[in-house]
Backbone as CSV, one residue per row, in Angstrom:
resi,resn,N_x,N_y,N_z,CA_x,CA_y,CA_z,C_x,C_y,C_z
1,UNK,120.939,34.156,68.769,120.988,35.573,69.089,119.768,36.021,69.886
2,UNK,118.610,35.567,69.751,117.459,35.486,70.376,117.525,35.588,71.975
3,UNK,117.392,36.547,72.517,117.276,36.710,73.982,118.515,37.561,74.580
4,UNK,119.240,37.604,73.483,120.661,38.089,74.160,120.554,39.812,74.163
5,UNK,121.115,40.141,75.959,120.953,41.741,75.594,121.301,42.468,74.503
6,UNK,120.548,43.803,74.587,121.569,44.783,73.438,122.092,45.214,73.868
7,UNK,123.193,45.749,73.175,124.592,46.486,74.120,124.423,47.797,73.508
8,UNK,124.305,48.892,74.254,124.219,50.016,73.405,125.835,50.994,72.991
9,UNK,125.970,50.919,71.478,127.095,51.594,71.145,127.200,53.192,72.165
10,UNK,128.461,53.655,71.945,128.420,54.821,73.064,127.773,55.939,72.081
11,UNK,127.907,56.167,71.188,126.775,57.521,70.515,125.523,57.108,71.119
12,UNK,124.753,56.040,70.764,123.470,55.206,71.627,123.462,56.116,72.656
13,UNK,124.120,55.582,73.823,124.243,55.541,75.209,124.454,57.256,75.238
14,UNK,125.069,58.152,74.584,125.340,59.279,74.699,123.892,60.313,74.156
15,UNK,123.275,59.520,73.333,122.259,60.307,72.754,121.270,59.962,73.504
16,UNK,121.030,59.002,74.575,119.474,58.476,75.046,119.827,59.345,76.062
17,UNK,121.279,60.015,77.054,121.672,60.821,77.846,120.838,62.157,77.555
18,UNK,121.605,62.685,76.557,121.094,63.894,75.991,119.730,64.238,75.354
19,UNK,118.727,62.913,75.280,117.248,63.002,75.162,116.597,63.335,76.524
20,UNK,117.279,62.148,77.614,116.559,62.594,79.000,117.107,63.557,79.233
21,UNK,118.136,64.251,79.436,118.372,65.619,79.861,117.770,66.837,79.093
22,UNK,117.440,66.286,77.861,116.124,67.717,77.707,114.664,67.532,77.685
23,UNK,114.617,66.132,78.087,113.484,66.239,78.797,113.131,66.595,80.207
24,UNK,114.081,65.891,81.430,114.175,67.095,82.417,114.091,68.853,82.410
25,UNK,114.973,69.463,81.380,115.200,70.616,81.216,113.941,70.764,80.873
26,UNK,112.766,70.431,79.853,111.428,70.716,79.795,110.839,71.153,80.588
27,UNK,111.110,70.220,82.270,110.315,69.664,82.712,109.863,71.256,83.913
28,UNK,108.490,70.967,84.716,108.318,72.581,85.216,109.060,72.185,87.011
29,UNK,109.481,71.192,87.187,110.708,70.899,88.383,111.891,70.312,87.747
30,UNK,112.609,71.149,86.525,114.136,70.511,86.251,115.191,70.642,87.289
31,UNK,114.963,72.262,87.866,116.124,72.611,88.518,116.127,71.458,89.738
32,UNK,115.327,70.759,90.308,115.017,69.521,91.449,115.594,67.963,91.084
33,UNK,115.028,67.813,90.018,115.151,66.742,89.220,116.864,66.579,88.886
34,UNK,117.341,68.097,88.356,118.332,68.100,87.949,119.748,67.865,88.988
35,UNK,119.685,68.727,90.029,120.102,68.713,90.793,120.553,67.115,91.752
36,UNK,119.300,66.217,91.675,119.525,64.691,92.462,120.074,64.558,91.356
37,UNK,120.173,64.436,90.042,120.884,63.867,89.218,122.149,64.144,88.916
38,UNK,122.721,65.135,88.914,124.283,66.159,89.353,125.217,65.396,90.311
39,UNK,124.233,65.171,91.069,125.486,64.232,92.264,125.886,62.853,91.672
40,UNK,125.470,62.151,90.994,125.664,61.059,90.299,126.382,61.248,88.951
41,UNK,125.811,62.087,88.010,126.370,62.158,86.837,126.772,63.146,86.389
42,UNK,127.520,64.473,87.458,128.079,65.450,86.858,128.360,65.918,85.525
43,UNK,129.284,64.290,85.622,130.924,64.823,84.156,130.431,64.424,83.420
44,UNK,129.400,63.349,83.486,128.399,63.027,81.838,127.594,64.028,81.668
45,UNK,126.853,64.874,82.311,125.635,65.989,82.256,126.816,66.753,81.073
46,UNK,127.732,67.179,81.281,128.322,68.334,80.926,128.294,68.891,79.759
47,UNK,128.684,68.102,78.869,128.711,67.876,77.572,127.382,68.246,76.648
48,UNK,126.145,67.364,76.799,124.982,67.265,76.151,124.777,69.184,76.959
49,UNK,124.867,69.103,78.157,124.503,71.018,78.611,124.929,72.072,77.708
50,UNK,126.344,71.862,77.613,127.123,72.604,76.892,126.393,72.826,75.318
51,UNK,125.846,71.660,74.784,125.597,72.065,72.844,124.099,72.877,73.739
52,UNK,123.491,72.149,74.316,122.151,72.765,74.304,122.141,74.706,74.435
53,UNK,123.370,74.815,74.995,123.626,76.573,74.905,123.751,77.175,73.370
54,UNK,123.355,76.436,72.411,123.349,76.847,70.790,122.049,76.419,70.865
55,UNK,120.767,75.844,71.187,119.561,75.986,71.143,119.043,77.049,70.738
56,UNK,118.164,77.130,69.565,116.874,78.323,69.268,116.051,78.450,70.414
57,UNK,115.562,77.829,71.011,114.666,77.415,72.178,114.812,78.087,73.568
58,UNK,114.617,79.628,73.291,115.097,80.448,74.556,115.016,80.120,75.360
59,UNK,114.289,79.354,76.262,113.886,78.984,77.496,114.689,77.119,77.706
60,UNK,115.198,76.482,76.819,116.248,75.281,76.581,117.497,75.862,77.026
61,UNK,117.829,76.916,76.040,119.063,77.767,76.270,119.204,78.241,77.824
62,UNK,118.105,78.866,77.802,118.760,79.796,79.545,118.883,78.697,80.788
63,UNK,117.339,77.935,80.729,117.775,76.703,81.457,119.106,75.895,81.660
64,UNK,120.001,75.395,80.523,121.081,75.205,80.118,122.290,75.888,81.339
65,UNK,121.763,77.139,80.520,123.060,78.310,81.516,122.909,77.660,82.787
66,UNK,121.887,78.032,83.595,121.550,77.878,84.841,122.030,76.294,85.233
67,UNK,121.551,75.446,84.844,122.454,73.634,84.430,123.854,73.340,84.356
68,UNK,124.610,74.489,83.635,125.705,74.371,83.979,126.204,74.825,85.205
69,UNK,125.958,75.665,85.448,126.285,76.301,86.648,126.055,75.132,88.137
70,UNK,124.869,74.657,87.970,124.860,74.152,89.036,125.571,72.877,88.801
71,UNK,125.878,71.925,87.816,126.794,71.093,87.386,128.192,71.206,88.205
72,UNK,128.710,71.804,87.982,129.873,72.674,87.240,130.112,73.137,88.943
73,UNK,129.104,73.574,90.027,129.085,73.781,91.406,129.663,72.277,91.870
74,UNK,128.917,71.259,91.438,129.073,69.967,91.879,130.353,69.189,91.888
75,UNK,130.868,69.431,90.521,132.158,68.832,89.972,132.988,69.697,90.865
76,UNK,133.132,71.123,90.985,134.564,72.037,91.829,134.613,71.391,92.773
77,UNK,133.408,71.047,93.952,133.383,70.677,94.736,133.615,69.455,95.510
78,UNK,134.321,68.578,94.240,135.005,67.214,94.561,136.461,67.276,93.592
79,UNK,136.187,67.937,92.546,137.362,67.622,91.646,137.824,69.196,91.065
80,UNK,138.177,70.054,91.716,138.482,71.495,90.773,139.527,71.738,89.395
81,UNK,139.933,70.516,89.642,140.693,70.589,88.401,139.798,69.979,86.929
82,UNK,138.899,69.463,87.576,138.150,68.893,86.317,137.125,69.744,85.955
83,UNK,136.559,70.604,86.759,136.039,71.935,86.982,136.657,73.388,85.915
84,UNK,138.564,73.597,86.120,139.135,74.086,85.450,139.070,73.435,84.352
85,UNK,139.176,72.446,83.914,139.460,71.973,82.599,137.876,72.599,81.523
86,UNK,136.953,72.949,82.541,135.416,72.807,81.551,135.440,74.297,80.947
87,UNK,136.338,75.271,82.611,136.341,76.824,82.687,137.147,77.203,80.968
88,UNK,138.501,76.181,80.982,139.210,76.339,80.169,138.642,76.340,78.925
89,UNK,137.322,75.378,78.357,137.141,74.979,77.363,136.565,76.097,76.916
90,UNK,135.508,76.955,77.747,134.751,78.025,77.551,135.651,79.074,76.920
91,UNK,136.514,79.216,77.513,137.297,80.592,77.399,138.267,80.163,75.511
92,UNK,138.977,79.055,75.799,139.411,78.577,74.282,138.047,78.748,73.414
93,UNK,136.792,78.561,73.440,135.373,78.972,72.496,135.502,80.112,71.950
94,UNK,135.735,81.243,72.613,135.861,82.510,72.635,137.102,82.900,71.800
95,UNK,138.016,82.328,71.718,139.407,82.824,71.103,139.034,82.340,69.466
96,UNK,140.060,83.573,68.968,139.639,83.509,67.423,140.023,82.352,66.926
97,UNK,141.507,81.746,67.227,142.037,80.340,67.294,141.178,79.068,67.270
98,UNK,140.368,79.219,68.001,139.359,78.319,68.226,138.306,77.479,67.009
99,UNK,138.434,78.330,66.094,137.633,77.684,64.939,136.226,77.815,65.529
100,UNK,135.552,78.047,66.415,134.333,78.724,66.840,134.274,79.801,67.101
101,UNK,132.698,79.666,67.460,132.078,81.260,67.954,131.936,81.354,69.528
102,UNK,132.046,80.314,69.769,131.726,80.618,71.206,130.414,81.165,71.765
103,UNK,128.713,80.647,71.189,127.944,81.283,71.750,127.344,80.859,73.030
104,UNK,126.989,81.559,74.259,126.806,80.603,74.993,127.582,80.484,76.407
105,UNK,129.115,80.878,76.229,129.782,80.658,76.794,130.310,81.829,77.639
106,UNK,130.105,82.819,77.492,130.193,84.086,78.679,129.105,84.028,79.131
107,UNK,127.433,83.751,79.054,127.069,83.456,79.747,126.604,82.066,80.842
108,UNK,127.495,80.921,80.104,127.912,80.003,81.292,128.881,80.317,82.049
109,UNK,129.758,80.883,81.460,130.786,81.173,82.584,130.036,82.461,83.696
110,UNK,129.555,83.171,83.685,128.925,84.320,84.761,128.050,83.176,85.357
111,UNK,127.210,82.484,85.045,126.353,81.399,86.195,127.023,80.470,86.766
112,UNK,128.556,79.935,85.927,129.068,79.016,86.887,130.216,79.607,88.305
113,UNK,130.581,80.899,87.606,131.281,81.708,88.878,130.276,82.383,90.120
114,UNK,128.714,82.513,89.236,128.313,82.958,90.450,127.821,81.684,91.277
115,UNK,127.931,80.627,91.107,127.767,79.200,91.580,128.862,78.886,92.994
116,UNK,129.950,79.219,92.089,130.942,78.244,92.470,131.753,79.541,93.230
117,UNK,132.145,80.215,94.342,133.090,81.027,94.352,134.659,80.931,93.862
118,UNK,134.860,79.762,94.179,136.792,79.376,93.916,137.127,79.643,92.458
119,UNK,135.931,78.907,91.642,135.941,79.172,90.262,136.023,80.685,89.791
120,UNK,134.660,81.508,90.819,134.673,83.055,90.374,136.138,83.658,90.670
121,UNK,136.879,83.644,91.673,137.831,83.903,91.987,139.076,84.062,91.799
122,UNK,138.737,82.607,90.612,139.902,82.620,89.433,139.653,83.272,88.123
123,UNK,138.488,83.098,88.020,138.425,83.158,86.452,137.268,84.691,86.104
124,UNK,137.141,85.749,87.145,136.244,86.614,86.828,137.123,87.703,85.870
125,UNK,138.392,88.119,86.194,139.368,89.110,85.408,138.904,88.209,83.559
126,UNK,138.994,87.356,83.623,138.854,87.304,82.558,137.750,87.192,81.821
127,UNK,136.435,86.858,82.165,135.204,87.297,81.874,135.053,89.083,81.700
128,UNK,135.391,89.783,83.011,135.245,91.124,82.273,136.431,91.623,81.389
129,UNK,137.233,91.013,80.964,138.519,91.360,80.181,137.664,91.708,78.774
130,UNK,136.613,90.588,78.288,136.048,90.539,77.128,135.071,91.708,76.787
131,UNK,134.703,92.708,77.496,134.446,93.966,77.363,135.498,95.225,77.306
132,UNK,136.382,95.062,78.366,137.694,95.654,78.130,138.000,96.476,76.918
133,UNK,138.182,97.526,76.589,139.075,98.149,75.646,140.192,97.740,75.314
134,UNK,140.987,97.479,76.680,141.708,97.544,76.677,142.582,95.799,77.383
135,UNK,141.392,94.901,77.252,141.563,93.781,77.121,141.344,92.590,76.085
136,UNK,140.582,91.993,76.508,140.278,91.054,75.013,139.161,90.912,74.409
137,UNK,138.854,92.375,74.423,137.183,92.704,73.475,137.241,91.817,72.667
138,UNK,135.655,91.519,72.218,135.214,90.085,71.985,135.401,91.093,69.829
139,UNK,134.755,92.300,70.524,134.667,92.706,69.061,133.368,92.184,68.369
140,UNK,132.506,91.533,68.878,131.115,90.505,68.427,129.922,91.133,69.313
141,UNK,128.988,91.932,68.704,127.407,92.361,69.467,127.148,91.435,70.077
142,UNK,126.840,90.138,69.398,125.968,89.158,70.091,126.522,88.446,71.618
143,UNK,128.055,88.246,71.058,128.797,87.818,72.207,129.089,88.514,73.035
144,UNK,129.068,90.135,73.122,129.400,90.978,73.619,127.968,90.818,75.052
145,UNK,126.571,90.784,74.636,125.796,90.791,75.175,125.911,89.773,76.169
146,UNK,126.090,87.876,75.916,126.179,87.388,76.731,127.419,87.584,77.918
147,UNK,128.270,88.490,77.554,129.427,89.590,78.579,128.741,89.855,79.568
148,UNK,127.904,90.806,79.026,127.301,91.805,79.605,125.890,90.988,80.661
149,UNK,125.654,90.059,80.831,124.528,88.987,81.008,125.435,88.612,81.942
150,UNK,126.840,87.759,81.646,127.555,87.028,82.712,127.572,88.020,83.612
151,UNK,128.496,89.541,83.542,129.272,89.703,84.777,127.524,90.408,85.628
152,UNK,126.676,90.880,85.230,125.561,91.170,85.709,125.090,89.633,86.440
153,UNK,125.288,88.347,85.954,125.035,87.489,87.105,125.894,86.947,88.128
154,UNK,127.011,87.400,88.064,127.947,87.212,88.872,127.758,88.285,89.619
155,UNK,127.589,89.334,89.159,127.131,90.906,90.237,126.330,90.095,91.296
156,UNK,125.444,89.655,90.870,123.641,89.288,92.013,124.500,88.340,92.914
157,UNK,124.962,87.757,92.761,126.197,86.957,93.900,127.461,87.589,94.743
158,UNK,128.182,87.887,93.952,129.641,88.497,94.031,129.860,90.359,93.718
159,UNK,129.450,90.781,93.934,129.300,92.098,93.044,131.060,92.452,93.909
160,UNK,131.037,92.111,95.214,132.696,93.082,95.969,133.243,92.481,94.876
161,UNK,133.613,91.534,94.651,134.612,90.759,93.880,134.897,91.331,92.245
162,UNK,134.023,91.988,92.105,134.279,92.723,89.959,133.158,94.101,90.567
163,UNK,134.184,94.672,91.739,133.904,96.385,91.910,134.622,97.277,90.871
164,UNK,135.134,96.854,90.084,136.139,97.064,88.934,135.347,97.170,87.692
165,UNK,134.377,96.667,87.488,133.931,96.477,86.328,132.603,97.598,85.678
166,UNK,131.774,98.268,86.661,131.715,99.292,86.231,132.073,100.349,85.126
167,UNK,132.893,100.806,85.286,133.396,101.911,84.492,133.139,100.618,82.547
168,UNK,133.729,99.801,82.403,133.301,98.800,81.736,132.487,98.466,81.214
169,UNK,131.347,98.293,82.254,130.185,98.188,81.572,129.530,99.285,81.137
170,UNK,129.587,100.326,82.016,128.797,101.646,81.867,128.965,102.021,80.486
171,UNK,130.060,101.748,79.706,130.346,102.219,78.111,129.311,101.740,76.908
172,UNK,128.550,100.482,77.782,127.920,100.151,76.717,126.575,100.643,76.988
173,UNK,126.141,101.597,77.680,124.705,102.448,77.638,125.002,103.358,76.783
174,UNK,126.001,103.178,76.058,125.667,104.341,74.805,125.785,103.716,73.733
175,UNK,125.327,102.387,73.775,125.579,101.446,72.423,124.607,102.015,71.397
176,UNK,124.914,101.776,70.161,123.654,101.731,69.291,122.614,100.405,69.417
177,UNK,123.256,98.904,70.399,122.777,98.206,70.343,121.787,97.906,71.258
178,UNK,120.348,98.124,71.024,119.700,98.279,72.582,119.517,97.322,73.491
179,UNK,119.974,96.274,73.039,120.313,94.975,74.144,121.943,94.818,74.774
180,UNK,122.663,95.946,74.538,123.732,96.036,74.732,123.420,97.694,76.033
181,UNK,122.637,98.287,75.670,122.254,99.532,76.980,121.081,99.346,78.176
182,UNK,120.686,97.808,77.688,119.672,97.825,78.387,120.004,96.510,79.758
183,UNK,121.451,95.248,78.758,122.484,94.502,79.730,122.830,95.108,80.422
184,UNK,123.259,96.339,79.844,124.056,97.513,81.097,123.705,97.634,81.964
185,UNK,122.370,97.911,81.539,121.921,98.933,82.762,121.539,97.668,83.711
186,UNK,120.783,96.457,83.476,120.472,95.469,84.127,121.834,95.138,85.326
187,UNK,122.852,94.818,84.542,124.354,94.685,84.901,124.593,95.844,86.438
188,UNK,124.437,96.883,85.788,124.862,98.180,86.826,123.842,98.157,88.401
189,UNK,122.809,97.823,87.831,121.792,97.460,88.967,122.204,97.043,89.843
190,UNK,123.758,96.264,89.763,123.521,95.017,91.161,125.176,95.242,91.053
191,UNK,125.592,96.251,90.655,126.546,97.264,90.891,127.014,98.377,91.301
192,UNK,127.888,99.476,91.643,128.094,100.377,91.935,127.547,101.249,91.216
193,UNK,126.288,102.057,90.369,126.482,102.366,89.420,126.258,103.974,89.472
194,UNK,126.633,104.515,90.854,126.563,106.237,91.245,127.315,107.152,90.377
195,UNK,128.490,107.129,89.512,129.517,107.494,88.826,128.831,107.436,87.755
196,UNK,127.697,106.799,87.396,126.751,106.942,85.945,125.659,107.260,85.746
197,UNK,125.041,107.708,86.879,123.779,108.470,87.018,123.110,109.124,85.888
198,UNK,123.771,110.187,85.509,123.741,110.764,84.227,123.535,110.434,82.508
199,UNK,124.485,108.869,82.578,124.097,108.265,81.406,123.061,106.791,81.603
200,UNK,122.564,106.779,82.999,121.413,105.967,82.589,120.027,106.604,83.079
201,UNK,120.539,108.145,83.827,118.670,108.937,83.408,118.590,109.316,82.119
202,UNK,119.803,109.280,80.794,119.497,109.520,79.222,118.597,108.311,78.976
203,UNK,118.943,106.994,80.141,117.649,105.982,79.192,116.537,105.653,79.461
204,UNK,116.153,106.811,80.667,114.807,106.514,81.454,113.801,106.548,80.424
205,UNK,113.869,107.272,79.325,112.414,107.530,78.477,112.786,106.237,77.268
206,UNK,113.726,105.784,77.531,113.763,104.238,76.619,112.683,103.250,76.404
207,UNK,111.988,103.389,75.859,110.522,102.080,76.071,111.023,101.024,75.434
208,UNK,112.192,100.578,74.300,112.136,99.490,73.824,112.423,98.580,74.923
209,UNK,111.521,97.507,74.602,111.372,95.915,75.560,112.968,95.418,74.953
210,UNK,113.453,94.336,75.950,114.256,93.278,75.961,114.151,92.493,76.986
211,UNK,114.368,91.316,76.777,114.010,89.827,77.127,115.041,89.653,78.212
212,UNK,115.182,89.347,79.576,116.234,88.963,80.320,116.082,88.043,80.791
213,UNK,116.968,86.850,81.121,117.246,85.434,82.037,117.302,86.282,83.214
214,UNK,116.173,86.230,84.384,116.767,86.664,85.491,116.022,85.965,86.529
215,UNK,116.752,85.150,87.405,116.127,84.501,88.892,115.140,83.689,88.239
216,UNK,116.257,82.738,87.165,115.658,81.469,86.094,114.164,82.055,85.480
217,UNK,113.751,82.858,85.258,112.476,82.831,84.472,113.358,84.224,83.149
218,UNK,112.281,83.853,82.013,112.474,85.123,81.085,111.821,86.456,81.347
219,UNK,111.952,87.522,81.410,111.250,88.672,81.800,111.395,89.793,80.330
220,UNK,110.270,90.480,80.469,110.616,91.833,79.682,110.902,92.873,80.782
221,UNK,111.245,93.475,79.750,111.642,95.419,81.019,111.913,96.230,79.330
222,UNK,111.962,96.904,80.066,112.264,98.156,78.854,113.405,98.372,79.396
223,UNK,113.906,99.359,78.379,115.628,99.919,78.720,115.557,101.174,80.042
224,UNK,114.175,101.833,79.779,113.934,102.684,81.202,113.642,102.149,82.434
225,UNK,113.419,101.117,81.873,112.630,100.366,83.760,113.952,99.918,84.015
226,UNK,114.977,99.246,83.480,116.560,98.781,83.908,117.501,99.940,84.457
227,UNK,116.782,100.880,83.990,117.588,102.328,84.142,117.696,102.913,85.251
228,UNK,115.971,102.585,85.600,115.473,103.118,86.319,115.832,102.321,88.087
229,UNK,115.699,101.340,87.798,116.245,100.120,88.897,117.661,100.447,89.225
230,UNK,118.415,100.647,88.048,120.139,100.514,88.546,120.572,101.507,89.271
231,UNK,119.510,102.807,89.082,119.576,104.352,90.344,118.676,104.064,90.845
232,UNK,117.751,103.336,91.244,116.903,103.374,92.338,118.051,102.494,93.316
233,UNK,118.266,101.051,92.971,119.452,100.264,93.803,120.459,100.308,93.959
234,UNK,121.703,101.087,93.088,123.276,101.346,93.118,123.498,102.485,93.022
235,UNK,122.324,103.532,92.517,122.586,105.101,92.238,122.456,106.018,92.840
């Protein structure tokens, strides 16, 4: 037995994957690193990306988002059906059926549509559906927020494409939840948001801080400085 390779079982081979890929994601050039590596190993990246979106590790997590997205750009762009199949998995997360929670996954889906257009194109009605009243409200704060996170990053790309979504989002600047008025207002920024003028100068004197993924770094703002941005730029 002496000299003979080891063969690594596939959990092995799947877990030494998912060690180097969060060590890249560590790393302070992942998005570079990551990217030469995408063209080679898309459909293996996918998977180990996907759990890392349940990470404590805010800055693992958002990285992640951003990872899929550009993944997920790579794969449409040779195979869209294998592309749909990942869109699909996200959206089954979300359904009560599902035996999950789905965290994670409205905001991969808003980074991989604002990635990918063909993908946004198909699949944005149903990202803002999950705010909807009168669609398939998530009914969940927490999940509700990464909603409110997706279609605001699909806005910074696509905003003609979910000119619809407005009126939508604008409902949740009167949340009790202040990461739910302060998504908004972030959201509305890079939206139409003239028709709401009124309910986001109620949040100009807002000082509570919240944390945003925006243009890959974490930021604070207060709920007035988001307020204040979404009528300085759409209002």
């Amino acid at each position: 037995m002496n000299g003979e390779p080891t063969v690594k079982t596939p959990r092995e081979t799947t877990g030494t994957l998912k060690a180097g890929l969060r060590q890249v994601l560590q790393s302070d050039d992942w998005d570079d690193r990551l990217l030469e590596w995408s063209y080679s190993q898309s459909r293996r990246l996918i998977n180990p990306l996907l759990s890392f979106l349940l990470s404590p590790d805010e800055t693992l997590k958002w990285r992640s988002v951003s990872a899929v997205g550009l993944v997920m750009s790579v794969t449409a762009s040779t195979d869209m059906e294998a592309a749909r199949v990942i869109m699909r998995r996200l959206i089954w997360s979300l359904n009560d059926e599902s035996g999950g929670i789905g965290w994670g996954s409205p905001e991969a889906m808003g980074e991989i549509m604002a990635c990918h257009r063909g993908l946004a194109e198909e699949y944005h009605r149903i990202l803002v559906s999950y705010i909807r009243r009168d669609g398939n409200l998530l009914e969940n704060e927490l999940l509700e927020r990464g909603v409110l996170w997706g279609i605001g990053r699909l806005a910074q790309v696509r905003a003609g494409l979910i000119g619809y979504a407005p009126p939508h989002v604008a409902l949740y600047l009167e949340s009790h939840d202040p990461l739910h008025r302060g998504l908004a207002a972030w959201s509305l920024g890079f939206l139409d948001a003239s028709p709401f003028r009124h309910q986001l100068e109620r949040l100009l004197d807002q000082g509570v801080e919240i944390r945003v993924y925006e243009n890959r770094s974490i930021r604070s703002f207060s709920i007035g400085e988001l307020a204040a941005r979404a009528i300085r730029n759409r209002g």
